[in-house]
C-alpha positions in Angstrom: 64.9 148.0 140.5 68.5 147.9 139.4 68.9 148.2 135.6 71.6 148.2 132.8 71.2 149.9 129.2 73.5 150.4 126.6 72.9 152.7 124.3 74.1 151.4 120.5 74.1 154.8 118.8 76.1 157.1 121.5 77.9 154.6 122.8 76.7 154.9 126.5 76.6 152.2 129.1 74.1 152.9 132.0 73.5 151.3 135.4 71.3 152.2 137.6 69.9 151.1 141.2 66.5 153.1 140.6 66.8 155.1 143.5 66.8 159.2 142.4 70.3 160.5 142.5 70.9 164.4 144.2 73.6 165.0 142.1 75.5 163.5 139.4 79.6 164.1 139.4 81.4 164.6 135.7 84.9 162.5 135.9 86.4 162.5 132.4 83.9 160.1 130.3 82.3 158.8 133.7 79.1 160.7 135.1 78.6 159.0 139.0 75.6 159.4 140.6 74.6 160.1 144.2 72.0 159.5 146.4 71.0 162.3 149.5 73.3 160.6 151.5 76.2 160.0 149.2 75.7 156.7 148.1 76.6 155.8 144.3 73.2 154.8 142.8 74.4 154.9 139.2 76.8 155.4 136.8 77.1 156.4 133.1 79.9 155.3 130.8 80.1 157.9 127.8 82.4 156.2 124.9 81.8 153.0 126.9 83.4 150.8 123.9 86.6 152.9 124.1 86.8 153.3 127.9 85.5 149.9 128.3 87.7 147.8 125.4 84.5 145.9 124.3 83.5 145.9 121.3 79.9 147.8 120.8 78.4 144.3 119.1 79.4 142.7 122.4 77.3 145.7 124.2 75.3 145.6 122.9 73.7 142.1 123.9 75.0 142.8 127.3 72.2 141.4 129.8 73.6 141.3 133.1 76.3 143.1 134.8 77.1 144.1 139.0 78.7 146.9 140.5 80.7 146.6 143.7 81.1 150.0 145.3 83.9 150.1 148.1 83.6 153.4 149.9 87.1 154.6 151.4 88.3 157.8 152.9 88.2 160.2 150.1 88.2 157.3 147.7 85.5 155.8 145.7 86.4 152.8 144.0 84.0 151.2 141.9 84.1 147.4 140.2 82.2 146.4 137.4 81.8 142.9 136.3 80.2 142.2 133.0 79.0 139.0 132.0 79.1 138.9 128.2 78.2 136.1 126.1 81.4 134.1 125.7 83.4 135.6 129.2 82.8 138.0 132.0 85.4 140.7 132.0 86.2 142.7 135.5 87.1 146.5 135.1 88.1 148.3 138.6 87.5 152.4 138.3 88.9 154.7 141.4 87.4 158.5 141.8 89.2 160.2 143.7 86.8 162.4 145.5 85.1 163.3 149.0 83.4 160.3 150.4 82.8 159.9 154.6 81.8 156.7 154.0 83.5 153.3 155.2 81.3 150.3 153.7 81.1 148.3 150.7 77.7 147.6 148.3 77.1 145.1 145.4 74.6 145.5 143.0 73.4 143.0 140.6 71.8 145.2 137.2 69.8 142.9 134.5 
C-alpha cells in the first residue's frame, strides 16, 4: 500500500509504494528508491521544507500526495503533486542517472 509521512522534527517527507527497494540512490537531499528491476518505489525528501518551499506547518497536515515517475533513457524524472489544504502545488525533480526503462507510473500515496 502506497503511503506518505512527513516527519515534523527532521524535516523529512517520505513516500513509499510498499514494495521493498534493492537499493536506495543518494542525490543531494533526495534518497530514490529502487525496486529489483529498477523501478522507483520510494523516495525520501531530507530538508523537505527547504527543498520543497512549504512551510513545515503546511507538512505537516499533508494527507495525500501522487508521484508520476517518467522513465527516459538515462533520465529519471519524477513529479510530485501535493494536495495541501488551501492548493495543490506541482514540483517536477530530474535524476540524471542510468535507467533502461521507457514507461511512465503514477502513484497515488494517502
Amino acid at each position: 500500500m502506497a503511503k506518505i509521512n512527513y516527519d515534523f522534527e527532521e524535516d523529512i517527507l517520505a513516500m513509499s509504494k510498499g514494495k521493498k527497494a534493492k537499493e536506495s540512490i543518494d542525490i543531494g537531499d533526495f534518497i530514490v528508491d529502487l525496486d529489483h528491476q529498477g523501478f522507483v518505489v520510494g523516495i525520501e525528501i531530507l530538508n523537505a521544507s527547504e527543498n520543497l518551499k512549504i512551510n513545515k506547518q503546511q507538512l505537516k497536515l499533508l494527507k495525500k500526495a501522487s508521484m508520476v515517475v517518467r522513465y527516459r533513457s538515462n533520465c529519471i524524472y519524477v513529479s510530485l503533486v501535493l494536495n495541501l489544504k488551501e492548493k495543490e502545488k506541482d514540483i517536477t525533480i530530474p535524476f540524471a542517472f542510468d535507467s533502461s526503462h521507457s514507461r511512465t507510473q503514477k502513484t497515488v500515496f494517502t
